[in-house]
C-alpha positions as CSV (number, residue, x, y, z in Angstrom):
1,X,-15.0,25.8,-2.9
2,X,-14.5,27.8,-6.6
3,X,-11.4,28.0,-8.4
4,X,-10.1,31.5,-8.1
5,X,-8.2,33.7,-10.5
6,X,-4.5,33.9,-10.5
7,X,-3.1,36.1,-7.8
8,X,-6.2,36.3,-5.9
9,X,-6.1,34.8,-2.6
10,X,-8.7,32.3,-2.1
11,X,-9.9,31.3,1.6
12,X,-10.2,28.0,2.9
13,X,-11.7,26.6,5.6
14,X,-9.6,24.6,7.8
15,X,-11.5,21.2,6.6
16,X,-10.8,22.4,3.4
17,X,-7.2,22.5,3.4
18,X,-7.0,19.2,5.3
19,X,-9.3,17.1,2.5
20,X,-7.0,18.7,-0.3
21,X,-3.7,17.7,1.3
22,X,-5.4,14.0,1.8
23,X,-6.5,13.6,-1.7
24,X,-3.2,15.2,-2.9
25,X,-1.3,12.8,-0.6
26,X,-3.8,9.7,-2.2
27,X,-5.4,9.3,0.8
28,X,-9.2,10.5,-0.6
29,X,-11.0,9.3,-3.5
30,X,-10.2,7.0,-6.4
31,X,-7.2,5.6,-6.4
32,X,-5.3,4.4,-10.0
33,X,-4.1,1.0,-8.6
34,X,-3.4,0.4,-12.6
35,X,-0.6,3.3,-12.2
36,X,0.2,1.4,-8.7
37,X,3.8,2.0,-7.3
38,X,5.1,4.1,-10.0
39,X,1.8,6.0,-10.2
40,X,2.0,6.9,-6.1
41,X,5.9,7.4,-6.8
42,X,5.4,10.2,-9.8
43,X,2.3,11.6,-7.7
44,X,4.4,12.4,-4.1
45,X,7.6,13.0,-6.5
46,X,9.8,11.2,-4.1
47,X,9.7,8.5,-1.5
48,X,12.2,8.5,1.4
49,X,14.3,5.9,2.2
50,X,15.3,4.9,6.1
51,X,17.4,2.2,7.6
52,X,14.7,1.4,9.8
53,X,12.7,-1.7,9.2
54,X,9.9,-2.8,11.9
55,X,6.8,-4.2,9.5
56,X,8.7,-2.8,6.3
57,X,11.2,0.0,5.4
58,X,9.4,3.2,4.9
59,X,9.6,3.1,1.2
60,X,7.3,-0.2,1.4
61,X,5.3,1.3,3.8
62,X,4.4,4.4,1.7
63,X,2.8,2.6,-1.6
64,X,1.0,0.3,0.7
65,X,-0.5,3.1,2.8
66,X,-2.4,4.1,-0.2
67,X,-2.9,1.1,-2.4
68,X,-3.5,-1.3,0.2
69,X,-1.2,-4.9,0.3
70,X,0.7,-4.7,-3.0
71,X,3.1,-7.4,-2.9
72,X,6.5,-6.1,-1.3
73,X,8.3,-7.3,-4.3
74,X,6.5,-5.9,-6.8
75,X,7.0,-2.1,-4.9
76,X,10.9,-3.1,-5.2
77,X,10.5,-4.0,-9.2
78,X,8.5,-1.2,-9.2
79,X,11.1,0.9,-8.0
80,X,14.5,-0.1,-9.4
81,X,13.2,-1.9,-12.7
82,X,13.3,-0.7,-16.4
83,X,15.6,2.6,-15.3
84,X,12.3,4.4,-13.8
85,X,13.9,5.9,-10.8
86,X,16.8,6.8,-8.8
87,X,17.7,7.5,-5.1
88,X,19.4,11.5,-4.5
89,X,18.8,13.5,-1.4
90,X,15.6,15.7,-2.1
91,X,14.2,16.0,1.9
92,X,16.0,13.2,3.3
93,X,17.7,10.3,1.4
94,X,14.7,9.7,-1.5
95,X,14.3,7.7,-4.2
96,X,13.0,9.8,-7.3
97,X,11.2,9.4,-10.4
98,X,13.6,9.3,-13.3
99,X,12.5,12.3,-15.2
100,X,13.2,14.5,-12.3
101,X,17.1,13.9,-12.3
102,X,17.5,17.3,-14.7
103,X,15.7,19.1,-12.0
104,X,18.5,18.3,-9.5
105,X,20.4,19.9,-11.4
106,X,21.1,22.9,-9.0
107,X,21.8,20.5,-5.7
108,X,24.4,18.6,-8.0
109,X,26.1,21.9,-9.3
110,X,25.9,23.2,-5.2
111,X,27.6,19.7,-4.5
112,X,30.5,20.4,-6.5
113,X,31.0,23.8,-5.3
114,X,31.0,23.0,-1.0
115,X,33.8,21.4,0.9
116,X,33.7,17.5,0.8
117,X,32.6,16.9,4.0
118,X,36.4,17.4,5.3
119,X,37.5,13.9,3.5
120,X,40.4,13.9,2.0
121,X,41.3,11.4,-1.4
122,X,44.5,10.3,-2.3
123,X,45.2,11.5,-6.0
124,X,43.5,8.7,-8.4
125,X,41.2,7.7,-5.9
126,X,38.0,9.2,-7.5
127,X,39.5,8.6,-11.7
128,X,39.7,4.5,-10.0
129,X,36.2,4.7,-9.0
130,X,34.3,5.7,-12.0
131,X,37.1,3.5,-14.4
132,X,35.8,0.7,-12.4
133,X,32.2,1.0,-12.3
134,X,32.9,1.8,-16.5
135,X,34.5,-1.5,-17.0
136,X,32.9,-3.6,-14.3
137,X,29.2,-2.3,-14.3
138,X,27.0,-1.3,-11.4
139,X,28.7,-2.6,-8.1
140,X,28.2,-1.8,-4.1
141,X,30.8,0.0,-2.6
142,X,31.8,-3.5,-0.9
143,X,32.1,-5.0,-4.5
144,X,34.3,-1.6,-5.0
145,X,36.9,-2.5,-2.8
146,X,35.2,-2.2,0.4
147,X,32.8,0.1,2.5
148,X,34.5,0.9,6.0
149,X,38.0,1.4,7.6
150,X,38.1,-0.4,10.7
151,X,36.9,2.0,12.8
152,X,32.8,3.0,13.7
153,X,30.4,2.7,11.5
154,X,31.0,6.3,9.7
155,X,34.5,5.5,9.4
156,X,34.4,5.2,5.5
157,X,36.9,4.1,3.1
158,X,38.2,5.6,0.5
159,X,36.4,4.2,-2.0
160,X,33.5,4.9,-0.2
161,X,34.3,8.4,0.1
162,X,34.7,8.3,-3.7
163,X,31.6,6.8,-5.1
164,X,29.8,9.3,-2.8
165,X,31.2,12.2,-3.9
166,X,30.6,10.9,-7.3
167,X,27.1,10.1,-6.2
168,X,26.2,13.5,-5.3
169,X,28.3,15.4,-8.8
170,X,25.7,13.1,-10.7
171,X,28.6,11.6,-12.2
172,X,27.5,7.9,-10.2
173,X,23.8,7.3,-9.7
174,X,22.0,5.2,-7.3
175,X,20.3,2.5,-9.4
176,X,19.1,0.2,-6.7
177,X,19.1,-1.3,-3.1
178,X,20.4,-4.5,-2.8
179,X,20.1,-5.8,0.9
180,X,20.2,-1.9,1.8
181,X,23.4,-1.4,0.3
182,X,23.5,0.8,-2.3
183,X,23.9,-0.1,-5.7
184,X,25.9,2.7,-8.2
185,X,26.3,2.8,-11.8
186,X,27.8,5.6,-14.3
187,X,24.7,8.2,-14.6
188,X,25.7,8.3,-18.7
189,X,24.8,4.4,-18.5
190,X,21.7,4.6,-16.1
191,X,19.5,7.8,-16.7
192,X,18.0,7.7,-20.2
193,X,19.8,10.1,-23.0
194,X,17.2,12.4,-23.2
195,X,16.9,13.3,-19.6
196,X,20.6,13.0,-19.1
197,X,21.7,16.8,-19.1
198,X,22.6,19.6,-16.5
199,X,21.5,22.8,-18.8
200,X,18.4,23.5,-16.8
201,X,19.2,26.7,-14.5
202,X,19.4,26.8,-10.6
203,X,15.8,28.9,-11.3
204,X,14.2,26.4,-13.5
205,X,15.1,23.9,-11.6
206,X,13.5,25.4,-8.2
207,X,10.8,26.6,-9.6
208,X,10.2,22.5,-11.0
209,X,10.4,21.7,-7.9
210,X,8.8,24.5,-5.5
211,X,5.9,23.5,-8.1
212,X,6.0,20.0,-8.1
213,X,5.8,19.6,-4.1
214,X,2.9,22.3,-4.2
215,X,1.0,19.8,-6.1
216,X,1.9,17.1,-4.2
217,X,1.1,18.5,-0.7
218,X,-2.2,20.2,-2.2
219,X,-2.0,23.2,-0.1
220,X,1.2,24.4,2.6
221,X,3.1,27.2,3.6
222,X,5.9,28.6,2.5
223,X,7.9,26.3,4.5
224,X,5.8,23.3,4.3
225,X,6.7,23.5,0.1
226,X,10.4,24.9,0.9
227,X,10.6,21.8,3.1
228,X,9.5,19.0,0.8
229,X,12.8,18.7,-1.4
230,X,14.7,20.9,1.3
231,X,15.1,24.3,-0.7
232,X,16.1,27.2,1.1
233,X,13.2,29.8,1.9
234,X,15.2,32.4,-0.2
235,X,15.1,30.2,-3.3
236,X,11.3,29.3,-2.6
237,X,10.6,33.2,-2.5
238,X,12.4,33.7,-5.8
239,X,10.2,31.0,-7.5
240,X,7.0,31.5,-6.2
241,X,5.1,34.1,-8.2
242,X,5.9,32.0,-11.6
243,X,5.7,28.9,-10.1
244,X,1.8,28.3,-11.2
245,X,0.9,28.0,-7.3
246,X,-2.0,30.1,-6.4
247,X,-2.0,32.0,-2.8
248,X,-4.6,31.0,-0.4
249,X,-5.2,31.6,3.2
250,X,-6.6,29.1,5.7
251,X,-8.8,29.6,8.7
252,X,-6.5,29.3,11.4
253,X,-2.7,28.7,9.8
254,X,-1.7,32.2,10.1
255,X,0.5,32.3,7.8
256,X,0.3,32.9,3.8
257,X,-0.2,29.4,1.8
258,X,-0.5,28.2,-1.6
259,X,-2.2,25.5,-3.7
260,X,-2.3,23.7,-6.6
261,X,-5.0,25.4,-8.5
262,X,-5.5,22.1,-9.8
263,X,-6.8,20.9,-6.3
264,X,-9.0,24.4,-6.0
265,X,-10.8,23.1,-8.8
266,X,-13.3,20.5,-7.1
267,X,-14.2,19.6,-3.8
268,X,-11.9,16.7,-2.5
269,X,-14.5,13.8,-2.0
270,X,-14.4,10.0,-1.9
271,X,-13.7,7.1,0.2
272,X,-10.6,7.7,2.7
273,X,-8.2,5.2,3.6
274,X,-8.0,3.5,6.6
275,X,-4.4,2.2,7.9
276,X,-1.4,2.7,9.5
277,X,1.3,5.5,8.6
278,X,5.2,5.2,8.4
279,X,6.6,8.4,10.1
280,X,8.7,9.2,7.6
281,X,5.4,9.6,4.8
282,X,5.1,12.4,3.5
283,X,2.1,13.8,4.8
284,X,3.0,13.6,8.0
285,X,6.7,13.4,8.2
286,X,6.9,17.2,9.0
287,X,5.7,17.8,12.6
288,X,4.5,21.5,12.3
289,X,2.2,20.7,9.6
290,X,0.6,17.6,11.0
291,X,-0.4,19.4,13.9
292,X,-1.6,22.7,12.1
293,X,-3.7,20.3,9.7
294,X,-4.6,17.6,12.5
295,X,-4.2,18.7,15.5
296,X,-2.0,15.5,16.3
297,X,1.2,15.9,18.1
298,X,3.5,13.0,16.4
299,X,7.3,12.4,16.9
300,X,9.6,9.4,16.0
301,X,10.8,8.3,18.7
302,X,13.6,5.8,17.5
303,X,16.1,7.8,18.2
304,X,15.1,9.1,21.8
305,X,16.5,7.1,24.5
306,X,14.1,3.9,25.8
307,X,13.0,5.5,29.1
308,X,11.8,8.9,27.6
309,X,9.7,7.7,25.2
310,X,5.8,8.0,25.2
311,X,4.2,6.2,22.5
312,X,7.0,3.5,21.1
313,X,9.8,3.0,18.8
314,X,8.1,3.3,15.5
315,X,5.1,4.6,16.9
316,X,3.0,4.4,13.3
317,X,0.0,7.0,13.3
318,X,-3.1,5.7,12.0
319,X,-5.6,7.5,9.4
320,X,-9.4,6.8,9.4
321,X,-11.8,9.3,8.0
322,X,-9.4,11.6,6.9
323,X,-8.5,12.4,10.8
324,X,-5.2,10.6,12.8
325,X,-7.2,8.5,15.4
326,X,-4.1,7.0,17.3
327,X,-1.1,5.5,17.0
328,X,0.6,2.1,17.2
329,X,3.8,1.0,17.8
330,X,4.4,-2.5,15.9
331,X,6.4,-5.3,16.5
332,X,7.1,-9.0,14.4
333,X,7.0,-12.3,16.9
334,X,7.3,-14.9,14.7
335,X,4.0,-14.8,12.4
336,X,2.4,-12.7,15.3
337,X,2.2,-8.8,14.6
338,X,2.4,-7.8,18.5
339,X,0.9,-3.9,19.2
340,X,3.4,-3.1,21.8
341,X,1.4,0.3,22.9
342,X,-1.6,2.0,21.5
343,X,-2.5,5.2,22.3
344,X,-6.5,5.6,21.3
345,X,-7.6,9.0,20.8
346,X,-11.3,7.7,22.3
347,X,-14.0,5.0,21.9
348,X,-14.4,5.8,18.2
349,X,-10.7,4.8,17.3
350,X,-11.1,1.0,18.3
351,X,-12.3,-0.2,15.4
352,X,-10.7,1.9,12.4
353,X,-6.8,0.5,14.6
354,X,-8.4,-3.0,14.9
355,X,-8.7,-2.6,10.7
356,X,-5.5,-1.0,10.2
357,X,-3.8,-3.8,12.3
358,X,-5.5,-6.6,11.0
359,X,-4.5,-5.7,7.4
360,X,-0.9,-4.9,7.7
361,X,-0.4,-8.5,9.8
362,X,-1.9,-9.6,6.6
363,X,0.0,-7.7,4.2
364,X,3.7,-8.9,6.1
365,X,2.5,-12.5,6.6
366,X,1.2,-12.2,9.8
367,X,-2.0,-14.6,10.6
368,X,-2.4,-13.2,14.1
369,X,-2.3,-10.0,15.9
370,X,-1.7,-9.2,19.6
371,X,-2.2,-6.1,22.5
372,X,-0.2,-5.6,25.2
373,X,-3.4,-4.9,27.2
374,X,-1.6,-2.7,29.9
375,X,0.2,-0.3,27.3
376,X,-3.2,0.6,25.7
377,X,-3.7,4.4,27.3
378,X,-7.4,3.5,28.1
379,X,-7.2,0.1,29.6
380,X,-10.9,0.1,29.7
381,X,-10.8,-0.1,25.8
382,X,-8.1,-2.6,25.8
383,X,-10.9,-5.8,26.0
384,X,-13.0,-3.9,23.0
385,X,-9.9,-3.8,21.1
386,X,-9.0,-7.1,21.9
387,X,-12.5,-8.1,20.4
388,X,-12.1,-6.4,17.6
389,X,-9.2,-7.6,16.6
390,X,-10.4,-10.9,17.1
C-alpha cells in the first residue's frame, strides 16, 4: 500500500481497509498507555455514554478495550478531571475532548433555532436556572430543584427542562457524572477562555469534524463518516473535497470511501488486541459497517423483548486477530463473571473468548468465570471452553 496524491483514488484491498480502521480505532500496533484515557479519548474524538451497565458502562468499557485493565477510577479522573472534557450529543450522548466544544458550534446554534421539544417554561424559569448554577456552582438537576414531575420517567420538571435547554445553547455544560446524574455548570466557568467562543462557521465546524471522524475511523463511506458525530449527508458532501480526506475505493464496499491519508501512509502492522467489545464502541457500533468490514452480523439486543433475542442482553463481540470471533453475553454473580450464552464462530474462537473472559473478570474484580454449558451454540465446544477458562 503507497500513499497516493490528492484527489486520486487509491484502491484497497478489503484486508486493507479492515487493518486501517483497527489501527485507527487502537486496536493494532503500539499502543501509548502513557497518553492512556485521555490519549484513547482525543484519538476516537468522543466516547458514548449509555445507561446501561452489565461489567461497566460503555464509557469504561471503551478505554479498557484498548489499554487493557486501567483502573475504573482512573478512566473517571481521566474523564471529568482538570476541565479536559465534556459530555454534548455528537452520535449519541458522548462525552468529548475539551478543545472540540468550538466545533459544536453549529449543533448549538441549530439548537437554538428548532422547537423545544414541545416543552413549555413558565417565564423566569430558564433566567432561575443559570442565576443558580452562577451563585451556587455546578449542581444536578435534583440539587436544582428536582428532576421529575410525578409522572413516568420522561415526565421532567421544569427545571429539568431548563438546564437542558441550556445544556444544548452551550450556555450550561456537562462537567461530570456523578452516580449517572448529570452534573452542569455555566460553560463561561467550565470550558477554558481560549476555547470558549461560538465564531467558528457551520462550515468550519463540519468540515472539523467530517475530518476528525475520517481520522478516527481510518477509512468509511460517506455515511460511515456522516454518521460518527451525526452530520447530515448534505453537510458531509459540502465539506468533503477540503476536508484533507483522500478518496479511496475498496474491494467489495461499493460504494465511494475516504481515508485519512495519514493511515495510507504505512501498512497497519502490530500486535492486535484480544477482548471483549461494548456495543456501543465505536468501531462496531454502526451495524452496516461491521458487517461490510467483518462480515459479522451484530445487534444490541437490550432493548428487544426476552423471547426474540438470539445472542443475549449485552451480547459483547469479541476481537482476536483483528477478526470478531464471537460474542458473549456477560453477567456479575457475586465475584463470579457468569457467560450466560456464547456464540463461537468455530474451534479457533475457544481460546482467544477464554482470554477475553478471563481478563475482564479480572479487570471488574471477578476471581472466577462461569458457562452456561447449554447456551454455548456448539455444545461440543462447551467442555474445551470450560477448560480453557479453567
Amino acid at each position: 500500500m503507497t500513499t497516493v496524491p490528492r484527489h486520486t483514488a487509491a484502491e484497497l484491498s478489503a484486508d486493507e481497509a479492515r487493518r486501517i480502521a483497527l489501527r485507527a480505532q487502537g486496536f493494532l500496533g503500539a499502543t501509548d498507555r502513557r497518553a492512556g484515557v485521555r490519549g484513547v479519548l482525543r484519538a476516537l474524538g468522543q466516547v458514548q455514554l449509555d445507561t446501561i451497565s452489565v461489567l461497566a458502562r460503555s464509557h469504561e468499557l471503551i478505554p479498557y478495550a484498548r489499554l487493557g485493565a486501567v483502573g475504573r477510577t482512573t478512566v473517571e479522573d481521566a474523564y471529568w478531571t482538570d476541565a479536559h472534557a465534556f459530555e454534548y450529543w455528537s452520535h449519541a450522548a458522548c462525552i468529548l475532548p475539551v478543545e472540540e466544544w468550538p466545533h459544536f458550534a453549529f449543533r448549538r446554534r441549530a439548537y437554538r433555532d428548532r422547537p423545544h421539544w414541545h416543552h413549555d417554561l413558565s417565564a423566569g424559569a430558564y433566567d432561575k436556572v443559570i442565576a443558580q448554577l452562577r451563585d451556587e456552582g455546578p449542581r444536578t438537576a435534583t440539587e436544582l430543584g428536582g428532576a421529575k414531575n410525578k409522572g413516568e420517567w420522561w415526565d421532567w420538571s421544569e427545571t429539568k427542562i431548563a438546564v437542558e435547554r441550556a445544556l444544548m445553547f452551550g450556555e450550561v455544560v456537562v462537567v461530570e457524572r456523578r452516580g449517572w446524574k448529570r452534573v452542569y455548570d455555566l460553560a463561561e466557568r467550565a470550558i477554558p477562555q481560549a476555547l470558549l467562543h461560538d465564531d467558528l462557521d457551520d462550515t468550519e465546524c463540519v468540515r472539523r469534524l467530517v475530518r476528525q471522524a475520517g481520522e478516527a475511523l481510518g477509512v468509511g463511506t460517506r455515511a460511515d463518516i456522516a454518521d460518527y458525530h451525526r452530520i447530515k449527508g448534505e453537510q458531509f458532501d459540502a465539506v468533503v473535497e477540503a476536508s484533507g480526506l483522500v478518496p479511496v475505493t475498496v474491494a467489495g464496499w461499493g460504494k465511494p470511501a475516504w481515508a485519512d491519508p495519514a493511515a495510507l501512509a504505512s501498512p497497519p502492522r502490530g500486535r492486535h488486541r484480544t477482548t471483549l467489545l461494548s456495543p456501543f464502541d465505536s468501531l462496531i457500533w454502526e451495524r452496516a459497517r461491521t458487517e461490510r468490514i467483518f462480515g459479522f452480523a451484530h445487534r444490541l439486543e437490550a432493548y428487544v423483548p426476552k423471547p426474540k433475542r438470539v445472542h443475549g442482553y449485552f451480547a459483547m463481540p469479541v476481537l482476536a486477530g483483528g477478526r470478531l470471533v464471537g460474542r458473549v453475553d456477560p453477567a456479575r454473580e457475586g465475584r463470579t463473571l457468569v457467560a450466560r450464552q456464547v456464540t463461537l464462530d468455530g474451534p479457533k474462537a475457544v481460546p482467544a473468548v477464554a482470554q477475553a473472559l478471563r481478563e475482564a473478570a479480572e479487570w471488574v474484580g471477578c476471581d472466577a468465570v462461569s458457562v452456561v454449558p447449554d447456551r454455548v451454540n456448539h455444545p461440543e465446544l462447551a467442555p474445551e471452553l470450560v477448560r480453557a477458562l479453567s
